[in-house]
Each structure stands twice: as structure tokens, then as C-alpha cells.
N, C-alpha and C positions, 0 to 999 in steps of 0.2 A: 415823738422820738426823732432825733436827728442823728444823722450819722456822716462821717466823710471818710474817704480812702484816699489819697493820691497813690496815683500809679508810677510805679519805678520806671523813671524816662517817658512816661506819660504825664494825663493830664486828671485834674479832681474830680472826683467824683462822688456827688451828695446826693442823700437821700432823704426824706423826711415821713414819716407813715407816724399808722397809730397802730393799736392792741384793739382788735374786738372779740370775745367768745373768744381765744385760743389764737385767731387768725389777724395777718398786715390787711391792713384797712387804709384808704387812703391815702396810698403812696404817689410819691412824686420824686421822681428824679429832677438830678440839675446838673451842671458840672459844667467847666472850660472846653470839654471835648466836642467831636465835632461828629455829627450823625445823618447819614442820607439813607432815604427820604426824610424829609422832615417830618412826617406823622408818624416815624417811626418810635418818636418818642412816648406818645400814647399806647401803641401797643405795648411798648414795655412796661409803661406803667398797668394797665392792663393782665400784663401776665404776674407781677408779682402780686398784685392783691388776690386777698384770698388763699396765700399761702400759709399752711401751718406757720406758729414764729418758731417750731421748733426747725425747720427748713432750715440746710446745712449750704452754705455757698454752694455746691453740686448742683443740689436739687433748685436753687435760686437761677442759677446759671445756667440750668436746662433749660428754664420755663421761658428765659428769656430767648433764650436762643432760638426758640420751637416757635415763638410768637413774633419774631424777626419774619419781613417779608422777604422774599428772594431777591437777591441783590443788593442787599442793605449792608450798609459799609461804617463802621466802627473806624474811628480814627481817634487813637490816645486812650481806648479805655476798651474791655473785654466785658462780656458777661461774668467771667467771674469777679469781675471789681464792681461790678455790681450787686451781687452776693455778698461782697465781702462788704462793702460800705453798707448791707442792709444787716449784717450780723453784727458790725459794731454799734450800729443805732441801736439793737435790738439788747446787748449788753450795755448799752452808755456808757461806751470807751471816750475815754477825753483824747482830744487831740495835742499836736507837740506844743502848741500857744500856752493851753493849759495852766502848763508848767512850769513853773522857776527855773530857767537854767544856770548852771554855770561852766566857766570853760577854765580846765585848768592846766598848764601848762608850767613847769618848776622843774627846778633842776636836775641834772643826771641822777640817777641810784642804778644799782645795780639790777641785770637783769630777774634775780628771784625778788628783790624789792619789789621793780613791778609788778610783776607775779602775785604777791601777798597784797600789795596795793589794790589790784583788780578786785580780792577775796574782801576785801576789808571794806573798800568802797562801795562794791554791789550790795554786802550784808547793810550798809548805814542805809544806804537810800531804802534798801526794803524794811528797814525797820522805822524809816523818818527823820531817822538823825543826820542827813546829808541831804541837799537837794539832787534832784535828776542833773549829772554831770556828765561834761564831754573831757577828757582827759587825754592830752596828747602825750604819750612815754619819750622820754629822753634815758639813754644807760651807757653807763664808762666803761663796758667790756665787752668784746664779741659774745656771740651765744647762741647756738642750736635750740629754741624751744618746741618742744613735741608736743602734740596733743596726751589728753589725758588718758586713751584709752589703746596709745601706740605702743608696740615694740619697743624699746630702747635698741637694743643689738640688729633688729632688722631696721631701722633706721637709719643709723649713726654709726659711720666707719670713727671707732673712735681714735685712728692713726691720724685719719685725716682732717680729725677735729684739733687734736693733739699738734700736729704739722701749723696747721695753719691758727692757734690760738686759739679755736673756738670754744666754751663753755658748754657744758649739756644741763637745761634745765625743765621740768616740765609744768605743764600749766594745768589749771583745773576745768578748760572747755574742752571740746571734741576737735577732731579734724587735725590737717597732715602740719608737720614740722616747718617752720619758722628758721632761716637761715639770716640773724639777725646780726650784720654787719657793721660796724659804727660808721654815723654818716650815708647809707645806703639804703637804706629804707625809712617807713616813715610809716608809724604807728598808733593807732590811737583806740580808748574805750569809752564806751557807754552804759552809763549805769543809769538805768532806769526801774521803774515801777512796773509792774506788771501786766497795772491795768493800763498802759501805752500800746499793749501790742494785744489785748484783750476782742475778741473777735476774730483773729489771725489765723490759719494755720502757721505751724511751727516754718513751715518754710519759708512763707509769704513773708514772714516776719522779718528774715534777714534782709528782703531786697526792702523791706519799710526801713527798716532801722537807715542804711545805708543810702537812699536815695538823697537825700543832702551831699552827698561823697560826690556822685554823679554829677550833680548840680556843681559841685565847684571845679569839678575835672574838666568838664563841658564849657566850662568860663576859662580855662588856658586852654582852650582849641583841642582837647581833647576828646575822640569819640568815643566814650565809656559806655558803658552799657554794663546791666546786671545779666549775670547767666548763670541759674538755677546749680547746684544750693545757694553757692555761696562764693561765685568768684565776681570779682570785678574784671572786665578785662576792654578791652580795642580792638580791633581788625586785624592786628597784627600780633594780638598776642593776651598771655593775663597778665594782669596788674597786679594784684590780689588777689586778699583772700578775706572771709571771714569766720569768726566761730562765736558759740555763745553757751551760756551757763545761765543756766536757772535757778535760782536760792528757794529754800522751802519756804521761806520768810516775805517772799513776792517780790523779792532784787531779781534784776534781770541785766547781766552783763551777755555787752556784745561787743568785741574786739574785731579790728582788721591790721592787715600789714600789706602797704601798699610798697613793692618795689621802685627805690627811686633810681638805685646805681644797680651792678651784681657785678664777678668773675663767675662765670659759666665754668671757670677749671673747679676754682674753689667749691663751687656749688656741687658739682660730680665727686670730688673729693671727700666734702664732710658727712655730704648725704646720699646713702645708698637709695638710689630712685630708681625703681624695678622696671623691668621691661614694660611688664602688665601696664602698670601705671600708664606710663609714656602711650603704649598703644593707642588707648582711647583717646588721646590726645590729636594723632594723626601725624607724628613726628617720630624721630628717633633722639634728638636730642633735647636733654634738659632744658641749654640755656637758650634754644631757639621757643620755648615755651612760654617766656617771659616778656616783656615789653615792660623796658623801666620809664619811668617820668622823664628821668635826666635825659633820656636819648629823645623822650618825645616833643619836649618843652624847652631843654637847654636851661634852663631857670635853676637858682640854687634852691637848696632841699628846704632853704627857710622861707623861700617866698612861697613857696606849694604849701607850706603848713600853714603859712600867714593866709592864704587864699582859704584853705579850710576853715580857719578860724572865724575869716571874716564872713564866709557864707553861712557859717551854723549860726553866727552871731544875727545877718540879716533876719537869715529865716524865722528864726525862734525867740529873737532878746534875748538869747544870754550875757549873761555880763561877766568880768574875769573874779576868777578866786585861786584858791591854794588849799591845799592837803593842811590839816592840821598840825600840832604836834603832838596831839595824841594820835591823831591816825597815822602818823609815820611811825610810833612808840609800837601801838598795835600791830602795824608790817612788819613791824623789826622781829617781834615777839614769835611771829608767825612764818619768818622765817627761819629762826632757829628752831620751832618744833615741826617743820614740813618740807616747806620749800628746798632746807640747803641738807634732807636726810637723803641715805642713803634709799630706806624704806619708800620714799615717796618717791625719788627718781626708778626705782627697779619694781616701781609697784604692778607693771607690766614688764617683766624682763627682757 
């Protein structure tokens, strides 16, 4: 059985064992990363054999850890990424090569378009009717979108949605509101198969999905970094954000919105962001929270998406495509019975 992890802002990390009676047999580590002493790598291999396969990354990552000599120094990779690359051997999760990609990138629609796009494209990949796709959003109207499981009224000053143009629309993943500007951010999803993120914890899974992101931020001189759930951010601030939806069908949509430009007034204005919130932040203000591209890079919003493009493309072969026109037929459909109701915007009041 073989397995691989790469670590978010780290380096690979492979495994290869077998099954004997119930227990790893024969394991051996590998990886880019970089480990002192150098026989430390025996003991580790050492500590995972002979573990249950039912062993949970924890219990994987203890055994290693406990069989580490004093002073032994991990550079690009943890024990628990060694857990985790020993649980996806253990399920035969395939990796991103794998699989056919495509990148699609078409023109404007409206923000609930999107929205239904997301629904429409996550269900085809999990049913096989789409390839695993990376999907950059383009849309012709300002637009608040909130997670699916927020407030509407405690979110959304709707004077100061109303004032400044903004649309209120909601989406079907979790996690806080989207202040979605035209020309000011930069957006995109992924619609994948289930067994991609197979051997994961549900959180781990975001900085996987996401680590290609890092990798082309890192390439315009950008110090990005993932920081647990789900934000993208730099030294100076978040970039992002991410969230994701699970189909019962084995689609697995994962979205981010990376700030390129913002108004700090505007942003105070359409969104009511609570004290609370802020606190844990370490700030009192909203738009000192944020670190956009534009001010980091100076670059226009299309070369940062063209840099995305061409890193997911390096990484993985994707080649370019386009939405159907049946699968636009089908968003449209899905937005007049969901996306643009009353019901589904106030489905949390």
C-alpha cells in the first residue's frame, strides 16, 4: 500500500507498508523533508509497524513522537503527517495527478448563478458526469454572500447593503459572509470527488484542498501561510477565507475568496461584525484585519488569477474547459427554485 500527504507550506510525505493479521507491516517512510539525526528515520519506521490499521492519525502520531530521540528536529513535516499519509495508504486515496482536471474560467453571471453553479457542479463530479474542476467565478453585481447556516439580520445592516448596492445572497457551505465587490476580490471552486480528501480529517482537508493557493501566492513574493480552519492569511493580516459542502453523492465542493482590493468604510457598513468576533482577532478594527493582494503585489486582479491558473495547471495538468449548456440550463433552474427565494435567503432569519 502506498500512500502520500504533502504538507500545507511544507514538504511530501510517503509512505509505503503492507496488512499482516489486522497490523502495518513493513513500513517505510520517504519524503522531501528534512530529519536530524539521520537514524531517526528507523525509529520511526520502527514505531509505526505493528500498529493496529485501525490506528487513527493520533494514535499514529503518538507512536511516533514517543519513539523520536531527544532532540530530533522535524523540518517540513509533523508526526501527524505521518499519520495522515499512513491513513490514506491504508484507504487508497488517489492523489491530485490521478485525476483529469479542468480549469474553468467563463464569463460573468450573477452572484446566485454562481451559487447554483457551485450546487450543480459539485453534484456532476459526484455523480461522474464532470471531471474534478477548478472554477474561477466572475459576476456583474456587488453581493453579500453569507454562509448557510448564519443570521441574515445579525449579519447584514441591510441599509448599508442598500446604500452601497450590495445584494444579499446565500450559499450552501458553512462559514462567515463574503463581502463580494466587483473587481476586488478573487474567487474560486473546487469540485472534487470524495475519495481526494479520503483519509483526511474534515479540517486537514481545507489546508489540502488549498495548498496549491499557497504555492502561487509564494510565487508573487507573497508570505501566505494556512491558519487552521480555514483562513489564508500573511504577517500582516487574512487574505481569505475558505469553506466547503459535502454532497451525499461523494461531490465535494471547496470554495475560497481571496481579497484583492476592499473599502474598510464599506465593509463596516454592509456587515455587522461583532465585537466578539474582532476580539479574538487581536484588533478593533475590521479593515485592519484584512491584507489585500493589490496592496501586497500591486499587480492587476487578472495577472494573480492568471498566476492561479498557471500553478494549478503546473501542478496537476489541467487543461482549459467551460460550463456546459446544460449545466448553465440546470443553475438557471436552480435558481429560480432556491437561490433567488425568499425561503432560502431567511432560511436562518
Amino acid at each position: 500500500m502506498h500512500g502520500e500527504y504533502k504538507v500545507p507550506g511544507g514538504k511530501l510525505v510517503v509512505v509505503d507498508l503492507e496488512e499482516r493479521d489486522g497490523r502495518i507491516a513493513d513500513f517505510r517512510l520517504a519524503g522531501d523533508f528534512f530529519l536530524e539525526p539521520d537514524d531517526a528515520l528507523l525509529d520511526i519506521d520502527a514505531a509505526v509497524n505493528g500498529l493496529p490499521i485501525e490506528a487513527d492519525v493520533a494514535t499514529i502520531a503518538a507512536a511516533v513522537r514517543g519513539a523520536l530521540p531527544e532532540g530530533a528536529q522535524l523540518l517540513g513535516f509533523t508526526p501527524e503527517a505521518v499519520g495522515t499519509a499512513v491513513r490514506r495508504a491504508l484507504v487508497t486515496a488517489p492523489g491530485w495527478r490521478d485525476f483529469d482536471w479542468e480549469i474553468v474560467h467563463d464569463a460573468p453571471v450573477s452572484p446566485r448563478m454562481n451559487l447554483a453553479l457551485d450546487e450543480v457542479l459539485t453534484a456532476r463530479v459526484g455523480d461522474g458526469r464532470r471531471r474534478p474542476t477548478l472554477r474561477i467565478w466572475e459576476w456583474d453585481e456587488n453581493a453579500v454572500v453569507i454562509g448557510s447556516f448564519q443570521s441574515l439580520r445579525n449579519e447584514v445592516d441591510p441599509d448599508g447593503a442598500a446604500k452601497h448596492g450590495y445584494d444579499v445572497v446565500r450559499r450552501i457551505s458553512g462559514g462567515g459572509a463574503m463581502l463580494m465587490g466587483a473587481n476586488s476580490i478573487v474567487t474560486y471552486s473546487l469540485y472534487v470527488p470524495a475519495s481526494l480528501v479520503q483519509g483526511l480529517t474534515f479540517a486537514d482537508s481545507y489546508a489540502f484542498l488549498d495548498d496549491w493557493v499557497l504555492q502561487a501566492l509564494r510565487a508573487l513574493g507573497i508570505d501566505a501561510t494556512y491558519q487552521p480552519l480555514n483562513d489564508i492569511a500573511s504577517p500582516q493580516g487574512k487574505i481569505g477565507g475558505a469553506a466547503q459542502k459535502r454532497l451525499a453523492n461523494g461531490g465535494v465542493l471547496h470554495h475560497a475568496t481571496l481579497s484583492y482590493d476592499m473599502d474598510g468604510e464599506v465593509m463596516t457598513e454592509v456587515l455587522r461584525i461583532g465585537r466578539e468576533k474582532l476580539s479574538d482577532k487581536g484588533t478593533t478594527s475590521a479593515a485592519k484585519r484584512v491584507d489585500p493582494l493589490r496592496r501586497q503585489t500591486g499587480l492587476p486582479r487578472e495577472a494573480i488569477i492568471a498566476k492561479l491558473e498557471e500553478t494549478f495547471t503546473n501542478l496537476y495538468g489541467a487543461v482549459p474547459g467551460h460550463i456546459t449548456p446544460d449545466e448553465y440550463a440546470e443553475a438557471e433552474a436552480l435558481v429560480d427554485s432556491k437561490f433567488s427565494t425568499d425561503a432560502w435567503l431567511r432560511r436562518v432569519p
